[in-house]
N, C-alpha and C positions, 0 to 999 in steps of 0.2 A: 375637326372637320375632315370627313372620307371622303365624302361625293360633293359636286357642287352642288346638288340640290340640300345640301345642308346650311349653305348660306341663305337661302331665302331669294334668293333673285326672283324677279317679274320672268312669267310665266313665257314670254316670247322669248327671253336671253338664255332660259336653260333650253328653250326646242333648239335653238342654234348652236346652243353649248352639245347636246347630243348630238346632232347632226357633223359635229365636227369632230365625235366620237370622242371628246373629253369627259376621262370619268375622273381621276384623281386627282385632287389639284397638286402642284408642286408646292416647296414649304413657303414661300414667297408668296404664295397665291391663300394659304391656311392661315400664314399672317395677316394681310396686310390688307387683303377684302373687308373683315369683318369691320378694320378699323376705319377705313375710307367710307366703309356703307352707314357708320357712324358719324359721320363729318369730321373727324379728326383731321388735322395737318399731319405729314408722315414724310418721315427721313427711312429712303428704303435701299438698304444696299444689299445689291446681288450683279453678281457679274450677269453676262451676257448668255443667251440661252438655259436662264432659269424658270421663264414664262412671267417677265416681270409686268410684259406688254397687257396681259391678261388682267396681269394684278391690278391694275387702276385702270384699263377701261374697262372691266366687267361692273366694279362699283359705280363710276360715272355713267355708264348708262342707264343704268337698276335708278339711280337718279334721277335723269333727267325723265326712266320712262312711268316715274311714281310721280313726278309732276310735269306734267306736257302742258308746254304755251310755245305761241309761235316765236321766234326771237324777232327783237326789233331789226330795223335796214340797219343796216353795213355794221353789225355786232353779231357778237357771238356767244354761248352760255358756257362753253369750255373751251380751255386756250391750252394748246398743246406743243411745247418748245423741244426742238432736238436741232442735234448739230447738222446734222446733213441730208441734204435732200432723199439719200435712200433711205435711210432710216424712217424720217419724215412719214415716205411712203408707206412703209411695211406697218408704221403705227396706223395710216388711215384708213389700210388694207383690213389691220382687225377690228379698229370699231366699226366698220362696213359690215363683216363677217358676223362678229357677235351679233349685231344690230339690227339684221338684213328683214327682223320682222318686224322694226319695229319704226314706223312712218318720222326717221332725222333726218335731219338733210349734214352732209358736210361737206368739207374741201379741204385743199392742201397750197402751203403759199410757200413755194420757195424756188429760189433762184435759179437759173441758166434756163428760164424757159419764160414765154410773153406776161407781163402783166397785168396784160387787156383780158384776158379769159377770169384771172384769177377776181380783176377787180369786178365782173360783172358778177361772179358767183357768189360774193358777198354783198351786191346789191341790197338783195331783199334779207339778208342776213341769214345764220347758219346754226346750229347748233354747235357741230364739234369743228374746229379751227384747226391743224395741223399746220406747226410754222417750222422754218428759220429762222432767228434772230434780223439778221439782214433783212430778208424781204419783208417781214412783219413791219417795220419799221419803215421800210418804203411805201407799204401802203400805207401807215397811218401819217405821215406827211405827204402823201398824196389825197387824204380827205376820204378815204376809200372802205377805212374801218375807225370803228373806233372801242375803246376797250372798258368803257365803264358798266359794262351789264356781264362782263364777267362773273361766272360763281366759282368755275374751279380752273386752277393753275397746274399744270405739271410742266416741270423741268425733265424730261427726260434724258440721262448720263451728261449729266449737271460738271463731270467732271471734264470730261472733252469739250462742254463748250468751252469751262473757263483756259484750258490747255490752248484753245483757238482763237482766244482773246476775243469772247464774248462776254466777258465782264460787265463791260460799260453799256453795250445792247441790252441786256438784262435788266441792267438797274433802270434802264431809259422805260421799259417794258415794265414792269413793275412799277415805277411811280405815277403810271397812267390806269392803273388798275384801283377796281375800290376794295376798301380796305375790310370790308367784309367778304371774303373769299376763302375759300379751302385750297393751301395749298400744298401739293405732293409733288418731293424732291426724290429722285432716283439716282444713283449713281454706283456703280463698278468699285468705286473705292472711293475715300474719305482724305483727300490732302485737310492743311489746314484751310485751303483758300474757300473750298468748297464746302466749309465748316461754318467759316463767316457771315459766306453768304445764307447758307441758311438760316444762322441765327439772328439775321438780319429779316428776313423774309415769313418764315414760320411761327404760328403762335401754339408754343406748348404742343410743339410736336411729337408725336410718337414715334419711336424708332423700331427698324425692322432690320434684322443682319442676318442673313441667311447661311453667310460664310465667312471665315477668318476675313478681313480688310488685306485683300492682295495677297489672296490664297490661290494658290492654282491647282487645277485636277486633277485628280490622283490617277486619272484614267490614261494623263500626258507623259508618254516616253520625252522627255528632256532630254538634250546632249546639246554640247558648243564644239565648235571645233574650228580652234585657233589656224589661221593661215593670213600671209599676205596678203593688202588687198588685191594686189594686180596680179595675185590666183584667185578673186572670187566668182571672176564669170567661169572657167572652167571647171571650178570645183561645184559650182550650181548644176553643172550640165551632169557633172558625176553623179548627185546627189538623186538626178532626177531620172537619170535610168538607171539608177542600181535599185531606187528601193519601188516597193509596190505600191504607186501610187493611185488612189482612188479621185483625188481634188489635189490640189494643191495653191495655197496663199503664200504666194512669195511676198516679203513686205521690203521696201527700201526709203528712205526717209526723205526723199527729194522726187519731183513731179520727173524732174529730167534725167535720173537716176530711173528709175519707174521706167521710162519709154527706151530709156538706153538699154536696162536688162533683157526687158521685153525681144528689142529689135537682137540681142545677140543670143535668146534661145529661139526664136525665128531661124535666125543665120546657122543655128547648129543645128536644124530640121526637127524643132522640136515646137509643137505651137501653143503659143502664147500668146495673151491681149494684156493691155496695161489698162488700169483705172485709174483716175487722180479728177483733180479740183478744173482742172484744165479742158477736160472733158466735156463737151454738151452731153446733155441730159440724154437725147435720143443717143448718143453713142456710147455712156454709162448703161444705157437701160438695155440697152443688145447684147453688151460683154457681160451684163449680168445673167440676162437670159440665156447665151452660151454656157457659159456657164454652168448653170442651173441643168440644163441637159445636156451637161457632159460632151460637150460640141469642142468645146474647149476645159483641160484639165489644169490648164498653169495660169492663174492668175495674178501680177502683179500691181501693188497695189502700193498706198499711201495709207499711212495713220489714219488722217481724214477720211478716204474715199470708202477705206474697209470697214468702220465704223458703221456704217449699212449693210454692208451684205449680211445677212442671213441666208446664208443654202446647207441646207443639211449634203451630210456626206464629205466634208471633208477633212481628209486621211493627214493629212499634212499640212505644218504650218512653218514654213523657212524665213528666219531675218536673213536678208541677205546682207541690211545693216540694221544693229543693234538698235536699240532706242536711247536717245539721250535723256527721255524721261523712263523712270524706271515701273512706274505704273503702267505706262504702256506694253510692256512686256507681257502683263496680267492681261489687258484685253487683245493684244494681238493672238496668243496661243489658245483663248478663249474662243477664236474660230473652231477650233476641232474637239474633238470627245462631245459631241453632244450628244444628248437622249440617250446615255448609257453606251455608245460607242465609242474604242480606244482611239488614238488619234497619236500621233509622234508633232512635236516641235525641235526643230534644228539650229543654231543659231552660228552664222559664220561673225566671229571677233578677231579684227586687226589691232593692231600694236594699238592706233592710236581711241581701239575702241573698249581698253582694258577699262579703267576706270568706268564705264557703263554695265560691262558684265558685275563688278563689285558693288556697285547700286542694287543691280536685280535680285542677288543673290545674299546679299543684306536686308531686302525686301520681300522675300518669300522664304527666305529664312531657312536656305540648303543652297549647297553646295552641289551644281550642275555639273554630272559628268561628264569629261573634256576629254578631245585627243587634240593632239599635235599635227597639223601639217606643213607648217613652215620652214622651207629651204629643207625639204626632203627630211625630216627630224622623224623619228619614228613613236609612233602613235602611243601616248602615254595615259595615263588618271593622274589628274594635278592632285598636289594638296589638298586634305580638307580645309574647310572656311574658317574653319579652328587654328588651323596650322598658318593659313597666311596669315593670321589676325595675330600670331605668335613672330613672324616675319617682323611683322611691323613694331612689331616690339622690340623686338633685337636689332632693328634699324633706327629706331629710335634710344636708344641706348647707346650704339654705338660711334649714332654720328652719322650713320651712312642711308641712306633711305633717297626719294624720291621728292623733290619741293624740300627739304631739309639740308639746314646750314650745318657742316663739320663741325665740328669742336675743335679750338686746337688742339686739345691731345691727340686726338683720331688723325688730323695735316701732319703734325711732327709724326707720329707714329710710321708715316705713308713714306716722308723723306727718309727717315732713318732705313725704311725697307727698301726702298731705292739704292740709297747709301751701300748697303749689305751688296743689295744683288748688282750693281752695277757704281765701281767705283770712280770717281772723279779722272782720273788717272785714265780711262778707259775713253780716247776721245771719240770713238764710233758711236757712244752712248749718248744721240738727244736730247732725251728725259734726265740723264743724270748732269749734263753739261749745264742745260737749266736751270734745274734745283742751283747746284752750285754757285752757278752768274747771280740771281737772284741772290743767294745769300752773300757772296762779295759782293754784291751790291749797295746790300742793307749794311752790312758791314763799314762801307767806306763813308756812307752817311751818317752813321753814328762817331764816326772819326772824327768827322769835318767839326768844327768849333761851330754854334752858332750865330749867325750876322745879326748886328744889330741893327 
């Protein structure tokens, strides 16, 4: 497939497809139509700004617009699942867009905003459904939807809900559906959890992999750069007037982390807005819109809250803290290089945040180039991934390593170097007075006779 009018879509989906000057599909779009517009079930991984959005609402409405009936009151003929309300949005954005010729009705259900609007728009019922987990499930114990006229299902980045512990919403949401449906799973990457649930959920589905499983862009300048945490507000402030920034997504892993960064590049005259969960809706949707025009260039943000954005342009993508999930690294730098533009990802790592950098980088399978800044150390290239994985060898061999119990050889070995370098006799010597007590210690116990 070249063009989109090689898939065959209804005659009003391509005048929209042209008007919004798409000619090429992407490979996610060359997949994964053909098979949707066949009714297949589909497992479709692609990261973020592959045009995944396209890929299953361009088939679902070729659908819906090859068989037109009105839908029944308070149901819906497509049900459409994503984690966060912005995202939510940008998916209802393009079946609107693609759609715009063609007589559907839709809407969108999710949280931080009145109930009452959302429950009257499903009144008379909808064609396409746009949810959250949470709210979907408020309306339907409030009598307001209901979900058996369902035809098709999409999870969209299936992997962040279950990260947000939408598991159990899901399965509540699914066993209320009927069991003749199409349904299509999307997600960024493939844990096992989000494996399961598939294989619970899809019948004889087709798979679509556009990219390695927790591959990142080769368009991404990577670098980490080791420092203290109680130097990372300064060092963010360095980061952000040295280099030439077009956007910037700062990510930190806590809502009050988020506001605290925010409020101390404010304080360094530098302006910034935070996004997180905490948020209302009208006040996510302005820092978005600053955003978007460049009103505001530093945004920080939350796993969850970034998960939505889509703005083209931006140059830079900073952890200010690392991810303790290590797939999220894959879609946090998956903000930048989009549509064929380079992009830099920066990641500050504290002591206590090493073992997350070894996750990542056992995950993407290289070894990210590192300098030093802590306590003034001068700027180095660590190890390759080769060479600590050979550390760990030799620490494990020797007894000496990290979570790892000595051997006794390796304890005696450490006494007798003691012994050497500072002898008993020496009573200035702490460490060797110690060693010593200790061992007259053990000594006099093995004297003693045993009591009966």
């Amino acid at each position: 497939m070249t063009t989109f009018h090689d898939f065959g879509l209804a005659e009003p989906i391509n005048r929209a497809i042209a008007q919004e000057k798409y000619v090429t599909p992407t490979p996610i779009q060359t997949d994964a139509i053909p098979l949707v517009c066949g009714g297949r079930d589909l497992i479709g991984i692609a990261q973020t700004g592959t045009g995944k959005t396209a890929a299953f609402a361009l088939p679902i409405l070729n659908r819906l617009a090859r068989d037109p009936k009105s839908p029944e009151k308070k149901t819906c003929r497509v049900l459409v699942l994503s984690p966060t309300r912005e995202l939510s949005g940008q998916i209802l954005d393009s079946f609107r867009t693609y759609g715009r010729h063609l007589q559907l009705s839709s809407t969108l259900a999710i949280g931080g905003v009145s109930m009452g609007r959302q429950v009257r728009a499903l009144m008379n019922g909808v064609d396409v459904l746009v949810a959250t987990p949470g709210r979907l499930l408020d309306l339907i114990r409030g009598n307001a939807l209901r979900l058996g006229r369902v035809e098709v299902l999409v999870l969209d980045e299936a992997d962040r809900m279950l990260d947000m512990g939408f598991i159990h919403d899901i399965r509540a949401v699914v066993a209320k559906l009927p069991a003749d449906r199409q349904t299509l799973l999307f997600s960024a990457t493939m844990p096992r959890e989000v494996a399961a649930l598939a294989a619970q959920m899809l019948r004889e589905p087709a798979r679509v992999a556009v990219t390695p499983v927790a591959s990142t862009a080769e368009r991404i300048a990577q670098r980490v750069i080791h420092v203290e945490r109680a130097a990372k507000p300064a060092l963010l402030v360095e980061v952000l007037r040295a280099e030439r920034i077009e956007r910037a997504l700062v990510f930190t892993r806590t809502k009050h982390g988020a506001d605290k960064v925010m409020r101390g590049l404010v304080k360094a005259g530098i302006a910034a807005e935070a996004i997180h969960g905490n948020k209302s809706q009208n006040q996510r949707e302005r820092v978005l819109k600053d955003f978007r025009a460049g009103r505001v260039r530093t945004l920080v943000a939350t796993d969850i809250a970034a998960r939505g954005i889509d703005v083209d342009g931006i140059s830079h993508v900073i952890n200010y803290d690392l991810p303790n999930i290590a797939e999220s690294y894959v879609h946090r730098i998956g903000r930048t290089a989009r549509a064929g533009a380079a992009g830099a990802a920066i990641s500050f790592c504290d002591a206590e945040e090493a073992a997350f950098l070894r996750d990542i980088e056992k995950l993407i399978r290289m070894a990210i180039p590192a300098t030093d800044r802590r306590d003034g150390r001068a700027a180095r290239h660590p190890a390759s991934f080769h060479a600590r994985h050979s550390a760990a060898a030799h620490a494990e061999e020797t007894g000496f390593g990290r979570g790892r119990k000595r051997s006794r050889r390796a304890r005696r070995a450490t006494r007798e170097q003691y012994a050497q370098l500072a002898p008993a006799s020496d009573p200035g010597n702490i460490g060797s007075v110690a060693f010593m007590r200790r061992r007259d210690e053990r000594s006099r116990r093995r004297a003693q006779p045993a009591s009966r």
